[in-house]
N, C-alpha and C positions, 0 to 999 in steps of 0.2 A: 616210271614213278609208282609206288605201294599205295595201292588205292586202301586206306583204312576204315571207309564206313562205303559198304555201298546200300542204297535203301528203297524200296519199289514195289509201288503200292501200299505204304504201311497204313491200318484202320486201326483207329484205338479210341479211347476214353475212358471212365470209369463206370464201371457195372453195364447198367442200361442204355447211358448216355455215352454215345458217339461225337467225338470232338477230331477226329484225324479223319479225313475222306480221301487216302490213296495220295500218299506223302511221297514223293518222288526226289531224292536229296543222296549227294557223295562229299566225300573228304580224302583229300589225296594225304599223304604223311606230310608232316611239317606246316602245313598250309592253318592259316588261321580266318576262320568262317562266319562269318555274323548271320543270324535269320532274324529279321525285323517284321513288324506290323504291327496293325494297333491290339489296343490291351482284348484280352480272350477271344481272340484269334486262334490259340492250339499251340501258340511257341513251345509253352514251358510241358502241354502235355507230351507233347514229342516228345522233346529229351527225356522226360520222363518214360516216356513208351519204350525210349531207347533203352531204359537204365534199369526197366524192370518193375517200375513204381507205378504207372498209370497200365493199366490193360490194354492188354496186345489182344486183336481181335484175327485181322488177316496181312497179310500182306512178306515181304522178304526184306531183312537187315541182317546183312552178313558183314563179319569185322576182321580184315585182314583175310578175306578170300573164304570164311568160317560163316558159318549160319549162325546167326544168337539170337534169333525170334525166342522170345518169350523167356528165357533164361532168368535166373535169379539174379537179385543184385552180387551176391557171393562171388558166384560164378564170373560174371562179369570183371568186377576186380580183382580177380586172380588173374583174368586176360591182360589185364591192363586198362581197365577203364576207370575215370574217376570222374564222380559227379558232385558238385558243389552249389546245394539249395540254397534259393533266393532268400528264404526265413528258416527260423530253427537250425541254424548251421554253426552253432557252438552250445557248448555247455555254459551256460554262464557261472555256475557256482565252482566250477573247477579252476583251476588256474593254465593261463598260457600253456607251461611245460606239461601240465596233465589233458589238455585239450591235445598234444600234438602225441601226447602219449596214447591217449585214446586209437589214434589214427593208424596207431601200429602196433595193437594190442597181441596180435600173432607174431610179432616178430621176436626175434631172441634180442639181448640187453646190448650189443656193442653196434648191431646193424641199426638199431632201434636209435641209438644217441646219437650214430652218422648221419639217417636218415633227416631226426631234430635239427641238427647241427648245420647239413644242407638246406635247409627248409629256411632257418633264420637267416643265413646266407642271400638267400633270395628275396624275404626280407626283413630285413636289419630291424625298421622300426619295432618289432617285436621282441627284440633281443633285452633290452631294458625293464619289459615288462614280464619276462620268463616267470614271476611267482607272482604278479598280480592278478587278481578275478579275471575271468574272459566280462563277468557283467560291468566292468569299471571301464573299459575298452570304450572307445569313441568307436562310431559305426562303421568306418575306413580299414580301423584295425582290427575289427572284428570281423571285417569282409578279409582282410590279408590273412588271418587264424584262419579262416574258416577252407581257404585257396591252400593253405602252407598244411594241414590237417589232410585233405586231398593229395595231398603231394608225398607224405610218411606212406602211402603205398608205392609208393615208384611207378606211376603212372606212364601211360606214352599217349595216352587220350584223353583228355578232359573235356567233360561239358559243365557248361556255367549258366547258371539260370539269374539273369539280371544278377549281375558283380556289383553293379555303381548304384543301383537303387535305394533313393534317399542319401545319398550320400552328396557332403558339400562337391562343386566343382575340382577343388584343387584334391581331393581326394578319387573323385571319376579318373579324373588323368593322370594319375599316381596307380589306382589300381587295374586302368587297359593299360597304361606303358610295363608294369609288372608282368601281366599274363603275356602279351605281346614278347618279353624278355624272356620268358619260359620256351618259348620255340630251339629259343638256343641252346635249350638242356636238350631238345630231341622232341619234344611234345609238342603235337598236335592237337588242336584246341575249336571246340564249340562254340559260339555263344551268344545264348537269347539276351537281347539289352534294347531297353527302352531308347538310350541317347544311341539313335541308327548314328549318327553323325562322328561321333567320338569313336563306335566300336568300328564302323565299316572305315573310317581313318589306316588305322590300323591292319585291315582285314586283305585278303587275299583276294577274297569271293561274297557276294552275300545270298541270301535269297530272303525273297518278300511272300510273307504267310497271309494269306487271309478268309476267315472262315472254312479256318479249316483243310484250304489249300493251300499250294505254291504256286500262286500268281503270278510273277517272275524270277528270274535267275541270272547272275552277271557277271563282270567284276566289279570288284568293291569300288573303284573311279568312277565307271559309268553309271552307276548307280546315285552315286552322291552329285554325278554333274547331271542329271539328266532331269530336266527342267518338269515334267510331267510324274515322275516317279517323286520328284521333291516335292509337290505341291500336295499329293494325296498323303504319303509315307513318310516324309520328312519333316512336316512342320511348317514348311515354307511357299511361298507363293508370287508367281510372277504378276505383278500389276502391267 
């Protein structure tokens, strides 16, 4: 199997501040990842560390057998990586079809309409709203724009920094059964999310971040059944 992210020792954060302490984390192809923990723990710096945005200080992330320490975000999605931020992740004043347009601003006019045209395919609910505001979007489908925008590169990697955040219930499990469904285009997928419960459902693998570390590592089952990891990391608690 194509191991696509292998990572060891990564140190990161922004400027001065040190938020990664020697991140040890892989993604085989196809395989879908969850990293849980509680909030500012280093989730969202990582992927970020990963994707070029938070500071790379030391450490080895190589992608598809390739060194990409410190690389630009350019660089990056040209390889084939795609990152979808938790906030800021549309335009609002533009509409649907020019948010997805944005997403493929290098590309020529007939790959570019395919590219759209698959994206909506993926998902529909957006299709209706092709010329309405991304700011008139209910927050569900401005998480699906924001994942379908991602996607107009042709991606084989994604990371996802909290998809379901703030978002009702019936929209959470609308948007992990969506990214979950993306496997089947070929894409291997990231992703930090508050509801461990819902993403590592779903997930291959997880691992559990805290300050700054990886604290544990697993599969995504024993993880969600293991009574001790539930009770710190999950919400829940045996009486």
């Amino acid at each position: 199997m194509t191991r696509v992210l292998d990572v060891s020792g990564l140190k990161g954060g922004y400027g001065s501040v040190q938020i990664l302490y020697g991140i040890d984390l892989y993604i085989d192809e196809g395989e879908f990842v969850t990293i849980i923990g509680p909030n500012g723990c280093g989730k969202s710096t990582f992927i970020k560390a990963i994707f070029g945005i938070a500071d790379y200080y030391d450490g080895q992330v190589n992608y598809r057998g390739k060194t990409v320490s410190g690389l630009r975000t350019d660089q990056l999605v040209n390889m084939g990586i795609a990152y979808v931020p938790q906030v800021n992740n549309v335009f609002p004043s533009l509409s649907v079809e020019e948010n997805l347009q944005m997403g493929g601003n290098s590309l020529s006019g007939n790959v570019l309409i395919k590219r759209i045209e698959r994206a909506l395919d993926m998902f529909p609910d957006l299709r209706s709203r092709e010329h309405d505001l991304a700011a008139s979007l209910s927050g569900g489908e401005r998480q699906m724009l924001a994942i379908s925008r991602a996607l107009i590169s042709d991606p084989n990697f994604l990371l996802l920094d909290e998809p379901t955040a703030a978002l009702s219930p019936l929209y959470q499990q609308q948007i992990i059964e969506r990214i979950d469904a993306l496997r089947e285009q070929g894409i291997t997928v990231l992703i930090v999310e508050q509801n461990a419960r819902l993403s590592l459902s779903r997930s291959d693998r997880g691992y559990i971040m805290s300050n700054g570390k990886i604290v544990h590592t697993g599969d995504a089952d024993h993880i969600l059944t293991d009574p001790e990891i539930g009770q710190y990391f999950l919400g829940t608690h045996d009486d």
